[in-house]
N, C-alpha and C positions, 0 to 999 in steps of 0.2 A: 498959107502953107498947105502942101497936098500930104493926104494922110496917105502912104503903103502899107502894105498890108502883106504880111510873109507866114510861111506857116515854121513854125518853132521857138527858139529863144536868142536871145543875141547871142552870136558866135557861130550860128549857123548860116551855111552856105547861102541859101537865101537870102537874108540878113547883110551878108558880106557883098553879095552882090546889088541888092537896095541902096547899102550906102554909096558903092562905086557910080552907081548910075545917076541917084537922086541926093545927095550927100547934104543938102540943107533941105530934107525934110522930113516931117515927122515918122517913126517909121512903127508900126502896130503889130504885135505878133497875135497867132489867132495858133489855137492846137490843131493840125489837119489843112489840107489844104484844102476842103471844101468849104471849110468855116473863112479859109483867107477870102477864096474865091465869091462865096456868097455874103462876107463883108463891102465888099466892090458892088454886088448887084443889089444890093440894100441900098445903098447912100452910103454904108458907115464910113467908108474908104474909098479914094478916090481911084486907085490902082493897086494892082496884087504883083508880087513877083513869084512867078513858080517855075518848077522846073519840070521840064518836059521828057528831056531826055539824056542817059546820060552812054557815051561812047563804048563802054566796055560794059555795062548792065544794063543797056536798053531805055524802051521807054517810061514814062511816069502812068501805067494805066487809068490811074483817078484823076492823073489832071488832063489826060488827055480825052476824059471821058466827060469831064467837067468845059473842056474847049468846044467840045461836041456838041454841043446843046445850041451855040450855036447866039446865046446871047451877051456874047463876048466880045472886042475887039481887042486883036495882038498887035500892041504899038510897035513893036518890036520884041526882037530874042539878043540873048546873050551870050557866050557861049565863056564860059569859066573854068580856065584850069584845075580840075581837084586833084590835093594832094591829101590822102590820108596817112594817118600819125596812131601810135597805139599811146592810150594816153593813164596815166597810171597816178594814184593819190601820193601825195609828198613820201618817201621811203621806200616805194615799192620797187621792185626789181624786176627785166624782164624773165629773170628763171619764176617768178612768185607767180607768174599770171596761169590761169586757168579758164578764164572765161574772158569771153569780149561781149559789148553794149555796143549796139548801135541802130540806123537806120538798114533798112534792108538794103535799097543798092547798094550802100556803105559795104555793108556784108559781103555783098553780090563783088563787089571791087577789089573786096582783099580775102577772095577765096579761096584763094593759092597759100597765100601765108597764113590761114587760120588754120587750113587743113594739116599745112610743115608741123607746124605748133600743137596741134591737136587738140584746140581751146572750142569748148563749150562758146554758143552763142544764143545769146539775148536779141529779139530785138526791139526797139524803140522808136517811136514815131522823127524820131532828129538825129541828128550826129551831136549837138551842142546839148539836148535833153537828155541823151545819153552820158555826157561829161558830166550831166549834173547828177544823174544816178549812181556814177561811180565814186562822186562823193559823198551823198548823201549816204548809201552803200558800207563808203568807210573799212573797205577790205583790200587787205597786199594781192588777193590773187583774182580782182578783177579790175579790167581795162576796159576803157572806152577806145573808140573808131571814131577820128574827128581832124578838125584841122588845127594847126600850129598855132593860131590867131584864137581858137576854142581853149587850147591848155593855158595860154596866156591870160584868159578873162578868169577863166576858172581855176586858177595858180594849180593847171594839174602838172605832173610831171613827163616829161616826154619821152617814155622808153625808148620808142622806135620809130624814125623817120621814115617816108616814103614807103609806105607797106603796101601800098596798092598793086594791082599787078601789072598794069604797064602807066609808061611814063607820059604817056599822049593821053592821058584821062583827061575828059571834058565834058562839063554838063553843061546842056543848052539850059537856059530860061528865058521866059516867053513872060513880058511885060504886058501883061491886059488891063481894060479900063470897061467900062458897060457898055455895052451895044446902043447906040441911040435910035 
C-alpha cells in the first residue's frame, strides 16, 4: 500500500483529490506543504499531492518553490473544480457572521463576497483546518471558507453556497514522487 502525503486534514482539497486519484491507499496528512513534500523526499511517503495553482488566485508560491529544487518528479497534475461554501457551527445564521477562516487562496477566491459582507478575515494554513477552528471557536459570528464534503465531516452548517467569485474555479495539483 503507497502512503500519500497531503498537506491538512481530511476534508481538504487535497485530501479530496488524493482519494479521487489513489482511492485504496493510505493517505498521510502533514501541517504545510513542505512538510507534505519533504515526507516524499525522506522515504516517509511514497507521493505528495499539492496544489500548484489555482485559476482565479494564481499560483502556490511555496509549492512551486518547493517543485523548483528540482528533486522532484510530477507524475502527473490534476486539475479540480473548487467550489467554496461559507460554513457556520449548528444555529448560526448568515446575518450572525462577522468574520471568515480560511486558507489564503480560499480568501483570495471569495473576495468579492467577503468584501459585500464586510466580514473580518482570519487566515489558516487549510480550508478543512479552518472548519475545524470554527468549531473549536464555537461562535454564531464566525464562518469558515471550505467545501460542502468539509461541512459534512465536520457537521458544520451550510450558510451559503457557491461563494466564490467565478464559476470556472479550478485548482491544478501536481502528483510528485522523488526524483531518482
Amino acid at each position: 500500500m503507497k502512503r500519500i502525503a497531503y498537506s491538512g486534514v481530511e476534508g481538504c482539497f487535497a485530501h479530496m483529490v488524493a482519494k479521487k486519484i489513489f482511492p485504496d491507499e493510505l493517505f498521510v496528512a502533514y501541517e504545510g506543504f513542505t512538510k507534505a513534500y519533504d515526507a516524499v523526499m525522506s522515504g516517509e511517503c511514497d507521493i505528495a499531492v499539492l496544489p500548484v495553482k489555482n485559476s482565479y488566485a494564481g499560483e502556490v508560491l511555496e509549492v512551486k518553490k518547493l517543485l523548483a529544487t528540482g528533486k522532484a518528479d510530477i507524475l502527473t497534475t490534476y486539475d479540480m473544480p473548487i467550489v467554496q461554501n461559507l460554513l457556520g457551527i449548528r444555529g448560526s445564521r448568515l446575518s450572525d457572521i462577522k468574520c471568515v477562516i480560511s486558507q489564503q487562496k480560499a480568501l483570495e477566491q471569495c473576495d468579492e463576497y467577503i468584501k459585500q459582507h464586510g466580514y473580518e478575515t482570519i487566515i489558516s494554513t487549510n480550508t478543512a483546518i479552518a472548519a475545524k477552528e470554527v468549531i473549536k471557536r464555537c461562535s454564531m459570528s464566525t464562518a469558515a471558507i471550505a467545501s460542502l464534503e468539509t461541512a459534512a465531516i465536520y457537521g458544520l452548517k451550510v450558510l451559503e453556497e457557491k461563494i466564490n467569485v467565478r464559476d470556472d474555479n479550478v485548482t491544478t495539483f501536481a502528483v510528485v514522487k522523488k526524483d531518482k
